[in-house]
Backbone as a printed PyTorch tensor [residue, N CA C, xyz], in Angstrom:
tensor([[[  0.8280,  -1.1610,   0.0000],
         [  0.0000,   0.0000,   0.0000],
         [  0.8830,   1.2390,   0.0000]],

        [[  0.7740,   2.2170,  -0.8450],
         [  1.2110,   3.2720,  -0.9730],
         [  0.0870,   4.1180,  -0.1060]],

        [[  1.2510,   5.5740,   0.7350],
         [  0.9230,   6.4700,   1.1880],
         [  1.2320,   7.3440,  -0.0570]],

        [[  0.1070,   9.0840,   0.1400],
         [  0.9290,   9.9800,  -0.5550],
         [  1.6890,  10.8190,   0.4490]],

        [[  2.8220,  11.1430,   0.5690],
         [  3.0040,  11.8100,   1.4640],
         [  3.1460,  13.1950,   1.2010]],

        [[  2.5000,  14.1570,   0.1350],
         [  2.6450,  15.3110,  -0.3330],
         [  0.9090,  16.1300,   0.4570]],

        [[  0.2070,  15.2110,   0.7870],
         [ -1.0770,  15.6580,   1.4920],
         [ -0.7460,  15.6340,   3.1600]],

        [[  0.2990,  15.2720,   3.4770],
         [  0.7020,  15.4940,   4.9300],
         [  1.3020,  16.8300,   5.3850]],

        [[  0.4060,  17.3890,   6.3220],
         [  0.9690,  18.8860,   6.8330],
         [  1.9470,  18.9570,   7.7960]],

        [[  2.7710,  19.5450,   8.5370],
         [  3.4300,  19.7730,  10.0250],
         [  4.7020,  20.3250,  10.0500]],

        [[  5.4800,  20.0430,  11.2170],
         [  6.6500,  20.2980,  10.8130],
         [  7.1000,  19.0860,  11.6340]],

        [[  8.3900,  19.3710,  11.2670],
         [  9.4030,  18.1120,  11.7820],
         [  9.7940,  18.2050,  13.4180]],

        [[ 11.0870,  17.7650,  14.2180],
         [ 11.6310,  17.9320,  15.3320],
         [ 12.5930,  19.0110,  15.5480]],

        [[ 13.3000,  19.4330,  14.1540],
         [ 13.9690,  20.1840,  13.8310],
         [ 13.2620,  21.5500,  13.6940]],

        [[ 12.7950,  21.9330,  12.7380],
         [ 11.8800,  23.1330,  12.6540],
         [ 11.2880,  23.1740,  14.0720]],

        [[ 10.4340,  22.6070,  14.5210],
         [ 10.2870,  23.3030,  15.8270],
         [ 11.0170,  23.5750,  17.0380]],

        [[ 11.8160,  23.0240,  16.8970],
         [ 13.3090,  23.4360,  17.8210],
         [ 13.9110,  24.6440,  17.7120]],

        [[ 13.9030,  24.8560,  16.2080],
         [ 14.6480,  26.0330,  15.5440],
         [ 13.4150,  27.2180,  16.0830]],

        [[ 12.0350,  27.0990,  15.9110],
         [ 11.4310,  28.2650,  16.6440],
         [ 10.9070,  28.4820,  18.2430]],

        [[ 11.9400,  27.1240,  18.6120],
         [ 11.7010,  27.2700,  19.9290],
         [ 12.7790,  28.6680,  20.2650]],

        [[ 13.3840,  27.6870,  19.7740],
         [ 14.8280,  28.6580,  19.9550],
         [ 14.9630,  30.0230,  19.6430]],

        [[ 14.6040,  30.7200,  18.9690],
         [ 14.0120,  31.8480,  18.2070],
         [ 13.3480,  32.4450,  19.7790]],

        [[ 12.0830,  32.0560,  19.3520],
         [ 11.5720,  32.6920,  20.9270],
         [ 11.8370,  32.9530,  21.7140]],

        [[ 13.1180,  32.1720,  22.3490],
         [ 13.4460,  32.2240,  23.5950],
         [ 14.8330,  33.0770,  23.4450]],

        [[ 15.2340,  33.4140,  22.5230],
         [ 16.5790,  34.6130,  22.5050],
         [ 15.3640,  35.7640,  22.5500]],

        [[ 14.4370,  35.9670,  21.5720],
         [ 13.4790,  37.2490,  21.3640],
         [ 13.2580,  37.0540,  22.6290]],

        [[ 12.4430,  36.5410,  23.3840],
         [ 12.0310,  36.7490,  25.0200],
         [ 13.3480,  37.6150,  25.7700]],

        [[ 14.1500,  36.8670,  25.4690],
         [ 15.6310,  37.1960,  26.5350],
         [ 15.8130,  38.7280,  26.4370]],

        [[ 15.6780,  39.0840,  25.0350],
         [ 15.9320,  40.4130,  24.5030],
         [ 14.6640,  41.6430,  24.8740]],

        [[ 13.3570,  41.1850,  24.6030],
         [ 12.4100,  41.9890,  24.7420],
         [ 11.9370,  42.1430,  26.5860]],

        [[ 11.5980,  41.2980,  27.4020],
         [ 11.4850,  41.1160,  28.3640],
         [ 12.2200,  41.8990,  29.2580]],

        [[ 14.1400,  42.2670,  29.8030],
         [ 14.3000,  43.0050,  30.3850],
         [ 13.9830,  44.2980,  29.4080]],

        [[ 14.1560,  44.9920,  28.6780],
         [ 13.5880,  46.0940,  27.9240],
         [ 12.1980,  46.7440,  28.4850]],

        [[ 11.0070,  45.4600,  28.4700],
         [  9.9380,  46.1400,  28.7050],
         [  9.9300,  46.6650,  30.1940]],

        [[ 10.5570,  45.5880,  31.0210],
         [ 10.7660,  46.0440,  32.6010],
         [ 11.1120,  47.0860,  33.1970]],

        [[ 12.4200,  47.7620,  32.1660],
         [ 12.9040,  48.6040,  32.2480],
         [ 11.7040,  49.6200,  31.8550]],

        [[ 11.2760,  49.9030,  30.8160],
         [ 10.1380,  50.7720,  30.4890],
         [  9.2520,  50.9310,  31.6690]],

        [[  8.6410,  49.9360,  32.3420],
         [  7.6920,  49.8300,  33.3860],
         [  8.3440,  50.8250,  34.5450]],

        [[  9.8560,  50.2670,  34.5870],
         [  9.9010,  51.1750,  35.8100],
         [ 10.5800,  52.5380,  36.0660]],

        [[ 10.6310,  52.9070,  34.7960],
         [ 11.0050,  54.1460,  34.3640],
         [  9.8820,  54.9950,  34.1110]],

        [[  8.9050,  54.5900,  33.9120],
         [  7.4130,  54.7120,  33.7400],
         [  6.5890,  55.3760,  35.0150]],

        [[  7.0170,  54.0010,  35.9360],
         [  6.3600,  54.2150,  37.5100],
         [  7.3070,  55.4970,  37.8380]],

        [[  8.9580,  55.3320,  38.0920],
         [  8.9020,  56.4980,  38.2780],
         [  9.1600,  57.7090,  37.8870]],

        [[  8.6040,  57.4470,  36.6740],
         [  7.9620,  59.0570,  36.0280],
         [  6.3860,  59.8210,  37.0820]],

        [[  5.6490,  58.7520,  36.7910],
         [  4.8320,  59.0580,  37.4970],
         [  4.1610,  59.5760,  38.7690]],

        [[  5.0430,  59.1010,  39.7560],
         [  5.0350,  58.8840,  40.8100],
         [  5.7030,  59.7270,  41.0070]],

        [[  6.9000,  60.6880,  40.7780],
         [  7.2020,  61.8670,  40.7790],
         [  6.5050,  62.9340,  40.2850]],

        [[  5.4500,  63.2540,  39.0030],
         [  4.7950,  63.4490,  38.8050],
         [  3.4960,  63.8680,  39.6840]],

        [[  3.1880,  63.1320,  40.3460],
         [  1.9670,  63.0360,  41.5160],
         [  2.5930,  64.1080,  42.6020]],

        [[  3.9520,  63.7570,  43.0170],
         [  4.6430,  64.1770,  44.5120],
         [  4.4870,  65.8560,  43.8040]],

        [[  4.8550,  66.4900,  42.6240],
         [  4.8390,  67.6940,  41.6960],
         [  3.7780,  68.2530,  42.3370]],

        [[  2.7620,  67.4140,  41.9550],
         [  1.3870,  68.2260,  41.7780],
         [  0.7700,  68.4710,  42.8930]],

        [[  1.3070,  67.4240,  43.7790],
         [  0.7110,  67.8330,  45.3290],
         [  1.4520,  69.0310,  45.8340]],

        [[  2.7160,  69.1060,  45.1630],
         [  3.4390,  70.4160,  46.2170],
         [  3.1980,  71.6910,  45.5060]],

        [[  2.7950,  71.4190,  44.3520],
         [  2.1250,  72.4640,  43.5140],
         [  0.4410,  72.7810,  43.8190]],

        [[  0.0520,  71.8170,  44.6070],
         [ -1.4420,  72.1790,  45.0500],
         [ -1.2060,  72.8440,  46.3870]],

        [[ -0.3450,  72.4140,  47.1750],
         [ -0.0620,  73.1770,  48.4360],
         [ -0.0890,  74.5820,  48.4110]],

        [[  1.2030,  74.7950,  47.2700],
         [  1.3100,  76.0330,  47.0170],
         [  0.3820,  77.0070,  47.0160]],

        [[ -0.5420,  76.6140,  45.6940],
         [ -1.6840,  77.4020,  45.2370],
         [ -2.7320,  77.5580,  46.1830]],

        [[ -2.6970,  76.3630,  47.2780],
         [ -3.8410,  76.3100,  48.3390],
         [ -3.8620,  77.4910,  49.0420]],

        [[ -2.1140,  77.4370,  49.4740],
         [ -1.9420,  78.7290,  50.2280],
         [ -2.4820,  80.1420,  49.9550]],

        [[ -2.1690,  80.2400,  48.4020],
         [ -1.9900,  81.4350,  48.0220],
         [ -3.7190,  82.0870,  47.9260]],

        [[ -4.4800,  80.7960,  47.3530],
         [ -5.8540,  80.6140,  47.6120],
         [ -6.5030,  81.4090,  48.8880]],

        [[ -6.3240,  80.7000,  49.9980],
         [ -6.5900,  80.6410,  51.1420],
         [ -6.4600,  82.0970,  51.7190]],

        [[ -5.0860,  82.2000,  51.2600],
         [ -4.1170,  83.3990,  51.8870],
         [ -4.0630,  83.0000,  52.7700]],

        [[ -3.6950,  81.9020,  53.7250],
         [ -3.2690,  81.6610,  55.1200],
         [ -2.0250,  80.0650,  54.6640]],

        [[ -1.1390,  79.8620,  55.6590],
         [ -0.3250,  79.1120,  55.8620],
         [ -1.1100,  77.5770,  55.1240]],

        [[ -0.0850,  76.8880,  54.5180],
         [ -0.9460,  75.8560,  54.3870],
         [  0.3160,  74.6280,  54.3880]],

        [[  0.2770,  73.5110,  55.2000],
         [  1.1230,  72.3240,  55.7480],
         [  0.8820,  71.0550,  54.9500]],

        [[  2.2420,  71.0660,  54.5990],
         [  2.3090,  68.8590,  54.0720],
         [  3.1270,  68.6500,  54.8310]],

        [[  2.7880,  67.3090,  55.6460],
         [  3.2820,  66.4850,  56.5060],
         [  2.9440,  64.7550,  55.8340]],

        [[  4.0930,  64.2600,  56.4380],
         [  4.0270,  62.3730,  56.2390],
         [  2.6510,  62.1270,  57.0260]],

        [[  2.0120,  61.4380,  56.4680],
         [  0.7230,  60.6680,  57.3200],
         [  0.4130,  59.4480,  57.4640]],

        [[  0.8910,  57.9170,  58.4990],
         [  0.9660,  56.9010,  57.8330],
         [ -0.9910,  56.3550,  58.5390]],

        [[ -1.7760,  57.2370,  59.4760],
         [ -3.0470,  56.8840,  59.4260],
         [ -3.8950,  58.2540,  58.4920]],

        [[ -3.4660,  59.1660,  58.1750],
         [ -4.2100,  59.8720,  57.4610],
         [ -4.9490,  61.0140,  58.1100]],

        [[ -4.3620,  61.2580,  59.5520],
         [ -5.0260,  61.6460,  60.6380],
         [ -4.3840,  62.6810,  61.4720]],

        [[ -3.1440,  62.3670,  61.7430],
         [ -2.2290,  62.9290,  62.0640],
         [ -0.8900,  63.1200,  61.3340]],

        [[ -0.2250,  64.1560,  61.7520],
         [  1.4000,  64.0680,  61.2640],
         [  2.3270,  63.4260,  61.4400]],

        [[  2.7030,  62.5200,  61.1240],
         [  3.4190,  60.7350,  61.6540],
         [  3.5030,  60.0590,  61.1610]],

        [[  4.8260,  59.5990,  61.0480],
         [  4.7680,  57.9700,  60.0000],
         [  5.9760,  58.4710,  59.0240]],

        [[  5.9050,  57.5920,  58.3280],
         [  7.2710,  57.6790,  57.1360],
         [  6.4180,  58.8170,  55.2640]],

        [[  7.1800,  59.1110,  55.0460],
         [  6.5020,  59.8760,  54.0580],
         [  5.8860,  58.9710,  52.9270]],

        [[  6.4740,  57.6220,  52.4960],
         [  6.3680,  56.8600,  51.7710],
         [  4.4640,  56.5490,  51.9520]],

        [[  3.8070,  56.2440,  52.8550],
         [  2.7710,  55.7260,  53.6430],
         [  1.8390,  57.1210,  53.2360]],

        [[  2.1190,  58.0120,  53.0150],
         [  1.1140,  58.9980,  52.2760],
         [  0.9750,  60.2190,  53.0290]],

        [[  0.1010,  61.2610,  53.0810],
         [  0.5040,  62.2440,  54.0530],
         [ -0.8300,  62.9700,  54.0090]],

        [[ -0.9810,  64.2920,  54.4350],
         [ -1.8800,  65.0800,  54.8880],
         [ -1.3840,  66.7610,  54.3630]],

        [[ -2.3250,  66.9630,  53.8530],
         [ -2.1500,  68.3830,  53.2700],
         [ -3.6500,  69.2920,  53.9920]],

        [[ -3.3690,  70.4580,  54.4920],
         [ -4.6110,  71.3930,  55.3210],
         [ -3.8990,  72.5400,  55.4200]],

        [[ -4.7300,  73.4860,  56.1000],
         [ -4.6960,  75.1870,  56.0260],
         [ -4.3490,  74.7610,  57.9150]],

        [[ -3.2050,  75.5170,  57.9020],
         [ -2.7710,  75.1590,  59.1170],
         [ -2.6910,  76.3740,  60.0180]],

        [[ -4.6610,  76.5840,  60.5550],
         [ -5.0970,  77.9100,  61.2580],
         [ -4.4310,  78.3300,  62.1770]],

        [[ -3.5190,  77.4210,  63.3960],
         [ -3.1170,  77.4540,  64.2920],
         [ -1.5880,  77.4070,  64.0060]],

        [[ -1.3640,  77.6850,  63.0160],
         [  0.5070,  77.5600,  62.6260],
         [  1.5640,  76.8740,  63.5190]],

        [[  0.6500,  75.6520,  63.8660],
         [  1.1840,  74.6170,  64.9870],
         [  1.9110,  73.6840,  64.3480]],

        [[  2.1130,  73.3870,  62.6790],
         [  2.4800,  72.0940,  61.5210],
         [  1.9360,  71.1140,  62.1550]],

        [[  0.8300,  70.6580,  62.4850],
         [  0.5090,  69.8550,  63.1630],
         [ -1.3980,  69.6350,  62.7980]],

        [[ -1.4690,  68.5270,  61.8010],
         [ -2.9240,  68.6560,  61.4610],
         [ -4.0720,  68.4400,  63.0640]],

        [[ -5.0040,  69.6680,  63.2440],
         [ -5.2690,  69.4290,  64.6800],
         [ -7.1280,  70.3160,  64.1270]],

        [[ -7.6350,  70.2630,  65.2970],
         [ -9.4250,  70.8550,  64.9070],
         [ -9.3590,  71.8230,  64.9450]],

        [[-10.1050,  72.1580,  63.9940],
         [ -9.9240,  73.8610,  63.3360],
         [ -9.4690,  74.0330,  62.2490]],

        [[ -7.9110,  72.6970,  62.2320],
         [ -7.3020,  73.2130,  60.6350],
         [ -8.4520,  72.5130,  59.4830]],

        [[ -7.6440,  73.1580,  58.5010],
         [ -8.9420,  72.7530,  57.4190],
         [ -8.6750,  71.7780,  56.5750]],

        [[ -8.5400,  70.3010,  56.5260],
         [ -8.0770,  69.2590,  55.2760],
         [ -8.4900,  69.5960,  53.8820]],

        [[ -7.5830,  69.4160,  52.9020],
         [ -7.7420,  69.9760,  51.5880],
         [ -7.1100,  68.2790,  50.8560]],

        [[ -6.3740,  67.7100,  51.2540],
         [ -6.0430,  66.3180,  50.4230],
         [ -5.3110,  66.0220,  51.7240]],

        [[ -5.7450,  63.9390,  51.4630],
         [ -5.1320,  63.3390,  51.9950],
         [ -4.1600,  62.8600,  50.5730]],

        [[ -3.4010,  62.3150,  50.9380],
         [ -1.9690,  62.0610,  50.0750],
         [ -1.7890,  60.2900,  50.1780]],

        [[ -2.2250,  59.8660,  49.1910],
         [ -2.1390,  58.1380,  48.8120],
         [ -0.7610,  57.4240,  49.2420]],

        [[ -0.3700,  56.6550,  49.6680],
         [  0.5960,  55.6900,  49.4960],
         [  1.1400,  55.5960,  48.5930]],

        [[  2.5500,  55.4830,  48.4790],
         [  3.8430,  55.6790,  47.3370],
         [  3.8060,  53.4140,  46.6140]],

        [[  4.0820,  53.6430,  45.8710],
         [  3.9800,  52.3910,  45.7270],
         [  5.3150,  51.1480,  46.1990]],

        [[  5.1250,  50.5170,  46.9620],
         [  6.2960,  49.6040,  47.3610],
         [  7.8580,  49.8160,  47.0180]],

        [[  8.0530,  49.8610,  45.9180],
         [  9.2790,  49.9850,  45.6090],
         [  9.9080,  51.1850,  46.0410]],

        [[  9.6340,  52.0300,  46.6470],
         [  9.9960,  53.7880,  46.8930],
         [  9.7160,  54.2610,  48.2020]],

        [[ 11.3960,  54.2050,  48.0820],
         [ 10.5310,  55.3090,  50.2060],
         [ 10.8610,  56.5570,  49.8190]],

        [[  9.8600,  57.4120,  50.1080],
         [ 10.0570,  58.9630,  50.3250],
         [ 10.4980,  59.9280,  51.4300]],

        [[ 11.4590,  60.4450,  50.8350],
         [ 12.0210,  61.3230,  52.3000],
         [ 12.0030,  62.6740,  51.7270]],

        [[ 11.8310,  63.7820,  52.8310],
         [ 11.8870,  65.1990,  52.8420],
         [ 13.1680,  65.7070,  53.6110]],

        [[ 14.2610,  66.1650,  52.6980],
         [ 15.1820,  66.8760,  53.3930],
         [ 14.8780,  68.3570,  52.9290]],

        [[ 14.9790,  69.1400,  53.9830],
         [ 14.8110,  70.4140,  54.0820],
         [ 16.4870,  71.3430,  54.6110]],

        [[ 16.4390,  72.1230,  54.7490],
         [ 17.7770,  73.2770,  54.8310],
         [ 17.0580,  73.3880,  56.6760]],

        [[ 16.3000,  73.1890,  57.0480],
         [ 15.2990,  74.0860,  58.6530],
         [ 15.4380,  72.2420,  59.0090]],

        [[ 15.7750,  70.8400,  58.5070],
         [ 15.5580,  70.0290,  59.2190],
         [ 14.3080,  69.1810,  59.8300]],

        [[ 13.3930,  70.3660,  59.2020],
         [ 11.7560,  69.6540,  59.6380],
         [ 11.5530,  68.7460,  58.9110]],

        [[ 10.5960,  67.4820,  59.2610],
         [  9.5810,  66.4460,  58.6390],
         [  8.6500,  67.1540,  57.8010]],

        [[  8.1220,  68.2400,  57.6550],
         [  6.8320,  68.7290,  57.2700],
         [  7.2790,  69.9350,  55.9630]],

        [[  6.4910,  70.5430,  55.7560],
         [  6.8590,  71.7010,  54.3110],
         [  5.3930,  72.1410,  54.7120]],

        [[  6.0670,  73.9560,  54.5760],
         [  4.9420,  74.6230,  54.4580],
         [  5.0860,  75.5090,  53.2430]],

        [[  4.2670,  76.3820,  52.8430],
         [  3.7420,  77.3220,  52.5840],
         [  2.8020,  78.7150,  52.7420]],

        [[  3.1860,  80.1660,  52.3430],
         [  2.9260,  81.2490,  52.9990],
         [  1.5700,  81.3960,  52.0090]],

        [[  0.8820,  82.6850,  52.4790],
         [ -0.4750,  82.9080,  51.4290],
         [  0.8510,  83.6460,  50.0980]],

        [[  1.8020,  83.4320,  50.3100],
         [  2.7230,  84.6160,  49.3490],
         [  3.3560,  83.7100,  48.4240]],

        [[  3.1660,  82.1410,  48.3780],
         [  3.0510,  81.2100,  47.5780],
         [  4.8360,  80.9400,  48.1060]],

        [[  5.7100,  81.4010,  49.0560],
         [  6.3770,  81.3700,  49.0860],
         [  6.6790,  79.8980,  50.4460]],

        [[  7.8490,  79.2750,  50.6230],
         [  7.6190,  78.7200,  51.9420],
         [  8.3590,  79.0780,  53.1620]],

        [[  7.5250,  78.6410,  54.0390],
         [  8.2370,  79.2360,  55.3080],
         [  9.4470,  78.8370,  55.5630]],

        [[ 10.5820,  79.3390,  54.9960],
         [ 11.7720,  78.6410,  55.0280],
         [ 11.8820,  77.6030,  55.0270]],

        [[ 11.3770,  76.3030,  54.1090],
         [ 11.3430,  74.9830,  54.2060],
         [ 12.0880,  74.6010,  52.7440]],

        [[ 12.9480,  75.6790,  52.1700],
         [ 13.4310,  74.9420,  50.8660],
         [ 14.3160,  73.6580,  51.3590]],

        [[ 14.4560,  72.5510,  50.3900],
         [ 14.2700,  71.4120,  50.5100],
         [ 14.5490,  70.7850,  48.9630]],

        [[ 14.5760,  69.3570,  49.4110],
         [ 14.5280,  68.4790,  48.1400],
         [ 13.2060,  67.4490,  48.8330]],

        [[ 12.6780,  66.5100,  47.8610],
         [ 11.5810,  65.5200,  48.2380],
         [ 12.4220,  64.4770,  46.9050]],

        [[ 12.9520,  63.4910,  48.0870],
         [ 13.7370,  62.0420,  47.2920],
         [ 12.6890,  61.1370,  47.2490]],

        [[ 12.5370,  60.4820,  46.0480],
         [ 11.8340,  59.1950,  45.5360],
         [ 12.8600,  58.0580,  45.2310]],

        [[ 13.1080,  57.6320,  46.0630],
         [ 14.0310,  56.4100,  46.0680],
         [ 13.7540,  54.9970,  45.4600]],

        [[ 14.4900,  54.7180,  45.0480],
         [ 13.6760,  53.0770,  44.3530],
         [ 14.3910,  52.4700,  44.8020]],

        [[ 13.8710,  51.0440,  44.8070],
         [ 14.7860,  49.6940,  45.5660],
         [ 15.3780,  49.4450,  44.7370]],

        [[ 14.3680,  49.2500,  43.5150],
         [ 15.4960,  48.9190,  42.1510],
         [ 16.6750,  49.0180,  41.7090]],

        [[ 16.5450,  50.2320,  41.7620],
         [ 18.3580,  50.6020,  41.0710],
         [ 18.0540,  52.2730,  41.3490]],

        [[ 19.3580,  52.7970,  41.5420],
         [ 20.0100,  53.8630,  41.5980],
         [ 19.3980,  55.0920,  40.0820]],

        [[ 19.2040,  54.3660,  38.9630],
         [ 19.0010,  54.9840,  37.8800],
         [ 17.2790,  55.4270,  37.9130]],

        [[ 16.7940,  54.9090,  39.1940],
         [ 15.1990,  55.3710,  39.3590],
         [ 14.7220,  56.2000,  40.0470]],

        [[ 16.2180,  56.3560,  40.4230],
         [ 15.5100,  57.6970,  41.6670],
         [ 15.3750,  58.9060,  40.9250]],

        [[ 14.1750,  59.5410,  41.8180],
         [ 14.0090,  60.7500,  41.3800],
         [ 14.2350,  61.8460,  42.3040]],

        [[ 13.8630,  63.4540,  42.2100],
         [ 13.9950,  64.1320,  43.1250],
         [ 13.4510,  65.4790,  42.8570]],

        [[ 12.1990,  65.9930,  43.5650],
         [ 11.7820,  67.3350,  43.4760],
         [ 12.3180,  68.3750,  44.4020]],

        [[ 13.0810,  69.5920,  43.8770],
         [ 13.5640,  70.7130,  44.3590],
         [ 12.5350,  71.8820,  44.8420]],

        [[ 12.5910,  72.0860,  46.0690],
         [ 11.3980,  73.4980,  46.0380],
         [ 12.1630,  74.2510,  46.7120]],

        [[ 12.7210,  75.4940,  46.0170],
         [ 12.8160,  76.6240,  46.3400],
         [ 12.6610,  77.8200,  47.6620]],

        [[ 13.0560,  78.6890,  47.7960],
         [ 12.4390,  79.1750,  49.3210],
         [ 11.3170,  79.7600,  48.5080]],

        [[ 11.6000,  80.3760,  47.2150],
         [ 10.6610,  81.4930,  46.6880],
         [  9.1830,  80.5980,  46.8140]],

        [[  9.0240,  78.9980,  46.6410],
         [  8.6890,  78.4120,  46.3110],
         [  8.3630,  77.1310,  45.1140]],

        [[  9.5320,  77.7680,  44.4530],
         [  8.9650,  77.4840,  42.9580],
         [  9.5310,  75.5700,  42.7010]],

        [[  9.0340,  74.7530,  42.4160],
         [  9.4950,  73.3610,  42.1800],
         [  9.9830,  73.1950,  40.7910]],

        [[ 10.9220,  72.3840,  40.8090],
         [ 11.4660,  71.7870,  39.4250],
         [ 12.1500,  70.7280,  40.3420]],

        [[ 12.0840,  69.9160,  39.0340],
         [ 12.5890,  68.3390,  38.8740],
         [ 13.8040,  68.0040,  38.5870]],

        [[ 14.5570,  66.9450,  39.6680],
         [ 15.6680,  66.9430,  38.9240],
         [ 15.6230,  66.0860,  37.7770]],

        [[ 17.4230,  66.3580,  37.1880],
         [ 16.8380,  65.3770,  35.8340],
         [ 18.5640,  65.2420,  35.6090]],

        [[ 18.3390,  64.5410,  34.6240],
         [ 19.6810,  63.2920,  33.8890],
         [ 20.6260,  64.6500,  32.9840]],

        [[ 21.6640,  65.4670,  33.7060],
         [ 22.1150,  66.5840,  33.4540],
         [ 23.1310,  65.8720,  31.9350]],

        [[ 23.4570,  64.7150,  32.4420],
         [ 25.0100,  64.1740,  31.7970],
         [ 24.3390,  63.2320,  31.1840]],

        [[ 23.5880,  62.8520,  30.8290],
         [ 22.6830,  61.9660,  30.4420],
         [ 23.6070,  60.4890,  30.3170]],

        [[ 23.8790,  60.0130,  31.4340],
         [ 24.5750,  58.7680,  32.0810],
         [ 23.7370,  57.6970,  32.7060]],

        [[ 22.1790,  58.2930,  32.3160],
         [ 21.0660,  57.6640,  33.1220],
         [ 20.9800,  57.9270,  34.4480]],

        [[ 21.3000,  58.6900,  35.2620],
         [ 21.1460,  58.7870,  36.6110],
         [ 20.5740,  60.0230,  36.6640]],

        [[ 19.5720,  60.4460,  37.3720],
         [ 19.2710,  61.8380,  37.7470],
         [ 20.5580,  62.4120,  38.6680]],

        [[ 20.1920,  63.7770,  38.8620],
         [ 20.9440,  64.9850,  39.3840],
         [ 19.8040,  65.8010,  39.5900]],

        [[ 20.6380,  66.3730,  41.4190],
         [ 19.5330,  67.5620,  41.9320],
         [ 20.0820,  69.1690,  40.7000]],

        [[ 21.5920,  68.8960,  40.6490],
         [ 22.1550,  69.4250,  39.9540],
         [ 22.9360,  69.1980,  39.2840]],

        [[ 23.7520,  70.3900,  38.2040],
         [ 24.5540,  69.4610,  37.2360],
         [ 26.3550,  68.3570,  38.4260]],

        [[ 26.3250,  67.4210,  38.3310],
         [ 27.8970,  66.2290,  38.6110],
         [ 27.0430,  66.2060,  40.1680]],

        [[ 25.7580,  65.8570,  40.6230],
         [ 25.4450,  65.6680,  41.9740],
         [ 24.1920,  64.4320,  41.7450]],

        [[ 24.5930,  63.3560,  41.5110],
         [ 23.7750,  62.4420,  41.5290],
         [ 23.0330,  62.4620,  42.8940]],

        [[ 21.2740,  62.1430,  42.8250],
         [ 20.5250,  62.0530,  43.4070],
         [ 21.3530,  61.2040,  44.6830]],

        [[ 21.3420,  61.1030,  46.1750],
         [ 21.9990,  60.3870,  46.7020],
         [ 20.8660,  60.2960,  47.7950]],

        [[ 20.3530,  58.6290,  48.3630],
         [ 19.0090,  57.8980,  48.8660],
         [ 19.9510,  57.0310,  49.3650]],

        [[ 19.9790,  57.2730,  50.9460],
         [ 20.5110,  56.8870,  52.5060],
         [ 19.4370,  55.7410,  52.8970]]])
């Protein structure tokens, strides 16, 4: 009995080896790439957010025309806890930095996502950052570090001014590392 064997479809042991193989260099190659994207991504973002809150402070103040306080908040309630854990932003009636009755809550401040602890170094040494109704801060210029566990090349870092004014640091030498300024890599203790 004759077969035809020209009506038989597939491939062999070989050919599919050969696109196993294929795949699995493309995986090797595409895979850290996208990771990298992801977390260059997150912290874009996530610096981004920390911006807009110290840019809402600002304006709150100036709003308000009275003092207005960001502090770390790790129940949402009080001033306490690590900055990472989220914080508390209010019109701080009693110019005590200290969210208490009377002051006025304007945003609570979300949780940083796992990979990132946030710290506030200031020039005055305080935990907290204020702002005047003059959009200016009460002597609290400062940096706000976004640290990543990841790697060194994720950190970020927002600058605020006494005048008030924020900017971002950024990749001066473009070596992949941020800088608060130009040859001062971001540095997360």
């Amino acid at each position: 009995m004759k077969t035809n064997r020209g009506n038989i479809k597939g491939v062999n042991l070989v050919e599919l080896m050969v696109v196993i193989a294929l795949v699995m260099i493309l995986s090797m190659i595409v895979v850290p790439s996208v990771k990298g994207i992801y977390q260059s991504q997150l912290s874009r973002t996530e610096m981004e957010r920390w911006r807009s809150i110290l840019q809402l402070a600002r304006q709150s103040a100036m709003s308000y025309q009275q003092r207005v306080t960001l502090c770390p908040s790790a129940d949402k309630m009080s001033c306490s806890g690590p900055w990472q854990h989220g914080g508390l932003l209010f019109v701080d009636k009693d110019l005590d930095h200290q969210f208490t009755e009377g002051d006025t809550l304007i945003r609570t401040v979300h949780q940083s996502p796992p990979v990132f602890s946030v710290n506030w170094r200031s020039f005055q040494g305080t935990d907290y950052l204020q702002f005047e109704a003059s959009g200016f801060t009460h002597a609290h210029n400062g940096s706000l570090y976004l640290c990543s566990s990841i790697s060194s090349k994720y950190h970020r870092a927002i600058v605020i001014s006494r005048s008030g004014r924020v900017r971002i640091a950024r990749d001066y030498d473009a070596d992949g590392i941020y800088e608060t300024s130009p040859g001062s890599p971001i540095q997360c203790h």
